[in-house]
C-alpha positions in Angstrom: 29.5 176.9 105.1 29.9 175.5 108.8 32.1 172.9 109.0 33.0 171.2 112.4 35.8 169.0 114.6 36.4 165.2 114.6 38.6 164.5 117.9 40.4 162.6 119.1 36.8 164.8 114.4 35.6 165.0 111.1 34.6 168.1 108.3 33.5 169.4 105.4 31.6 171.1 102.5 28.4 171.5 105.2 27.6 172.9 108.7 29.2 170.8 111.0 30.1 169.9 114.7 32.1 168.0 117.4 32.3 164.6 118.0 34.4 162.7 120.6 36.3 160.0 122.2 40.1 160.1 123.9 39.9 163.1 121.4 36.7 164.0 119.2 35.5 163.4 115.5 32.2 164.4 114.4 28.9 164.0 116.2 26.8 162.8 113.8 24.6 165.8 113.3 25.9 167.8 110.8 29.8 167.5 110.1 31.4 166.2 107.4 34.8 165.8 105.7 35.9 169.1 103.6 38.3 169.7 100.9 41.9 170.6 102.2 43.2 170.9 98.6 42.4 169.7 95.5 41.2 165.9 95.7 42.3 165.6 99.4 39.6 165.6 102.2 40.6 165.9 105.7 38.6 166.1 108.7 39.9 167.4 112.6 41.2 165.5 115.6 40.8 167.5 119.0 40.7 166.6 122.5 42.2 167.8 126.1 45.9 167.5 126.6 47.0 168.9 130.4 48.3 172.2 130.8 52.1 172.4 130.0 52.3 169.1 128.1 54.1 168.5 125.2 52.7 167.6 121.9 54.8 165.7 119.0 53.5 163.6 115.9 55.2 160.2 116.5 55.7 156.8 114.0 54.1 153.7 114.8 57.1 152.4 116.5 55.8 152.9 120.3 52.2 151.0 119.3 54.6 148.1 117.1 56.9 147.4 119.9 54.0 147.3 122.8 51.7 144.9 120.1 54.3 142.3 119.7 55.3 142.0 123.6 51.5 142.3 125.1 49.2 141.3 122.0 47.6 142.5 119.0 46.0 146.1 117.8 42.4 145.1 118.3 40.5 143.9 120.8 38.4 140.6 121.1 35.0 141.4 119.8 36.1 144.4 117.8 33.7 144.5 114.8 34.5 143.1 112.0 33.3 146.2 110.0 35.6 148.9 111.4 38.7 146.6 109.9 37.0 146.6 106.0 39.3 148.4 104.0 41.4 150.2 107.1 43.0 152.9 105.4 46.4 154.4 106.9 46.4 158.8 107.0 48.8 161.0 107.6 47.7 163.7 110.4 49.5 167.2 110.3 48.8 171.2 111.1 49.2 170.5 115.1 47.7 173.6 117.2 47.6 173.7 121.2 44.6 175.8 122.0 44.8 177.4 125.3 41.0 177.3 126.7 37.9 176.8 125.3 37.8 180.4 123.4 40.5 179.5 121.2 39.4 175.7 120.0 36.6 177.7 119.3 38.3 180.4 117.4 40.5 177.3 115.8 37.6 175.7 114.8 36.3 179.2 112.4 39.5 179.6 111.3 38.9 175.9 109.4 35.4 177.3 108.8 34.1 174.9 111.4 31.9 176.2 114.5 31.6 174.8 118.0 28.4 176.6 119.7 25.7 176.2 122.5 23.9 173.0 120.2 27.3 171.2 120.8 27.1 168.4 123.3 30.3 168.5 123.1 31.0 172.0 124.1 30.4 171.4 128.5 32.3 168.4 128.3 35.4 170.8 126.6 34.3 173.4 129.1 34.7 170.9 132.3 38.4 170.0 131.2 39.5 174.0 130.8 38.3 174.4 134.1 40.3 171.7 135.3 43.7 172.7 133.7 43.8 171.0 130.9 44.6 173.1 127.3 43.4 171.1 123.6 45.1 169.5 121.1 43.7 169.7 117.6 45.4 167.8 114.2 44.1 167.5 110.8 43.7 163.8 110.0 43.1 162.7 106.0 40.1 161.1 105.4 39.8 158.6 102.5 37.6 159.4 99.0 34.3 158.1 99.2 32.4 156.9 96.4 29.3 158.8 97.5 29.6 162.7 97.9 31.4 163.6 101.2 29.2 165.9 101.8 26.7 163.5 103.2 29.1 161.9 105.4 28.2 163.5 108.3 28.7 160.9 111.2 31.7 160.5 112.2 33.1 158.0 115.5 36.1 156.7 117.4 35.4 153.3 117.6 38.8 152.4 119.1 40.9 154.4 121.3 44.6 152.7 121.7 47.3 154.1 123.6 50.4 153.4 124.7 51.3 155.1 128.2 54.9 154.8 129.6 54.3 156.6 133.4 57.7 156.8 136.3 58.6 159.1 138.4 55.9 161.5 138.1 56.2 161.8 134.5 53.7 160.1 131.5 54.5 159.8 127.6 50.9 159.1 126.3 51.1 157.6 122.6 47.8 158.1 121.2 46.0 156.9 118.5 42.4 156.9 117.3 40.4 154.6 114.6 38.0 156.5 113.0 34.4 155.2 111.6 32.9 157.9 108.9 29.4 156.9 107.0 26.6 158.2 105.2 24.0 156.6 107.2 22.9 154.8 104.0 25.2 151.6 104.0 28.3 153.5 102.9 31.4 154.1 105.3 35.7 154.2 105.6 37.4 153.2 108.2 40.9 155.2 108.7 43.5 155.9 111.8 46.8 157.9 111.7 50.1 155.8 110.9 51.6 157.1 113.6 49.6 158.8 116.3 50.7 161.9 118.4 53.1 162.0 121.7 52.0 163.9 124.8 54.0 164.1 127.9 53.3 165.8 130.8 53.8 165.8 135.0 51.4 163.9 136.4 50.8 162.1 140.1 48.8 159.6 138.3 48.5 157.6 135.2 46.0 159.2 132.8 43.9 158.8 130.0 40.6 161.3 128.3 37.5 159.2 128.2 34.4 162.2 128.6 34.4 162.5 125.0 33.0 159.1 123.8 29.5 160.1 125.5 29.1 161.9 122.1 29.6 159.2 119.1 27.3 158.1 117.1 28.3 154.7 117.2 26.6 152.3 120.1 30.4 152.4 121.3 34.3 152.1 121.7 36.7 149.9 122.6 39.8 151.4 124.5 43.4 149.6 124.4 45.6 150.7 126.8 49.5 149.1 127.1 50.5 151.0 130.4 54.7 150.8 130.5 55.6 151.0 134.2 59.7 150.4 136.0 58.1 148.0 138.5 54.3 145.6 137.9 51.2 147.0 137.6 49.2 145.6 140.1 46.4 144.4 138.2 44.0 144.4 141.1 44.2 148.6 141.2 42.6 148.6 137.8 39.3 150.7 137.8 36.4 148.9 136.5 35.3 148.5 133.8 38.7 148.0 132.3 40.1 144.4 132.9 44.0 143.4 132.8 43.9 141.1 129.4 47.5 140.5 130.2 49.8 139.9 133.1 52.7 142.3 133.6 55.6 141.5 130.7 58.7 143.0 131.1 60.0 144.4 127.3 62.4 146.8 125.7 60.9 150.1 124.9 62.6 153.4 124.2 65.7 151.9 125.0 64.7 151.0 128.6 63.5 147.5 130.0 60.0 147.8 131.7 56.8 146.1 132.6 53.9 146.3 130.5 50.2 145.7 131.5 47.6 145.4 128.8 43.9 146.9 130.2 40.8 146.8 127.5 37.1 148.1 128.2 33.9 148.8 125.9 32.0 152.1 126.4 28.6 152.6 125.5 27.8 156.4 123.8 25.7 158.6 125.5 27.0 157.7 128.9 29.0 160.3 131.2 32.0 158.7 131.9 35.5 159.9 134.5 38.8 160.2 132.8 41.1 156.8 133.3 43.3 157.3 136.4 45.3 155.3 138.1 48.0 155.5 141.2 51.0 154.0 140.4 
């Protein structure tokens, strides 16, 4: 049995593959969640990370404290069906892969496979060759009434993070919502209850976006709260994303600093650039 990757991605009992966002989950063609252990299904978060970052499962803390100063979790116009029955999962088994070879070898050892049908095998391929390593996590994925076997489309309908960038340095607090159905009516919504930390050197603010060309869903909503020692000047902002705050200054991590809410909505099947900004 072929089983595949759901970053930010999703597996199971079936063949499977890739499916993507700021990481990936599923593509909608064949994966599916799998048996970890007995009555626990989990499917796979993977994504790029930059070469030499660091990787940590965090808490909620760094998405609670940025919320209450700059706004709430979910967008205006988020759907109302990716909130039914949000379930909270833990995500564990953290593994950097160091190219494309060894997501790939990853992937088998899970009994998943990423291969030449992948679409999203040349979007992994363009970020190895532009330095960047992978992250992959198992996330759990809720019971579903149905067999899980046929739930084998898999999005990330939000992508949220929480970036605190100075002095050439950016913590990244990333967390995805995921969107898992049978393509018959049934589906779970799910997202980590914490997310994962990855901080790395950087001469600009970043954020993964060449991923969501391959969700099944029409598309995702990205929340970014970006954490800066001075403003943001809202006006630098790359469209599509649009400031859906002014610059607040708040406590976070123990330090006083500006925050600048930025939202946008991008449609699937469309190449997109990585988020970057110059402070």
């Amino acid at each position: 049995m072929n089983r595949s990757l759901c970053v930010a991605a999703v597996m199971a009992f079936a063949m499977a593959s890739p499916a993507l966002a700021d990481l990936k989950c599923g593509d909608g063609k064949r994966s599916s969640p799998f048996a970890f252990r007995q009555n626990e299904l989990v499917t796979t978060w993977a994504g790029p990370i930059p070469q030499k970052a660091k990787v940590k499962i965090t808490t909620s803390t760094p998405f609670d404290v940025a919320s209450r100063s700059l706004g709430p979790e979910f967008p205006s116009g988020y759907p109302a069906k990716y909130l039914q029955n949000l379930k909270q999962v833990d995500i564990f088994n953290q593994t950097i892969a160091f190219g494309t070879q060894q997501l790939i070898d990853v992937q088998k050892r899970h009994g998943m496979i990423i291969d030449a049908s992948d679409d999203a095998l040349p979007i992994f391929e363009n970020y190895a060759k532009a330095n960047h390593d992978f992250i992959f996590v198992l996330v759990q994925h809720p019971a579903t009434a149905s067999p899980a076997a046929g739930f084998t489309s898999c999005s990330i309908v939000l992508q949220r993070g929480v970036i605190e960038y100075a002095d050439g340095n950016q913590t990244l607090y990333l967390r995805s919502y995921f969107h898992s159905t049978n393509g018959k009516g049934e589906f779970v919504n799910f997202a980590p209850k914490g997310g994962l930390e990855i901080s790395f050197a950087s001469p600009d603010i970043w954020f993964p976006l060449s991923l969501t060309k391959v969700i099944p869903e029409p598309a995702s909503f990205v929340v970014l709260d970006i954490l800066t020692p001075k403003p943001l000047d809202a006006r630098q902002v790359p469209a599509p994303f649009k400031a859906a705050t002014p610059a607040r200054e708040l406590g976070f991590d123990g330090r006083r600093l500006f925050g600048t809410r930025i939202v946008a909505k991008f449609e699937s099947g469309k190449d997109l650039q990585d988020f970057r900004l110059k402070p």
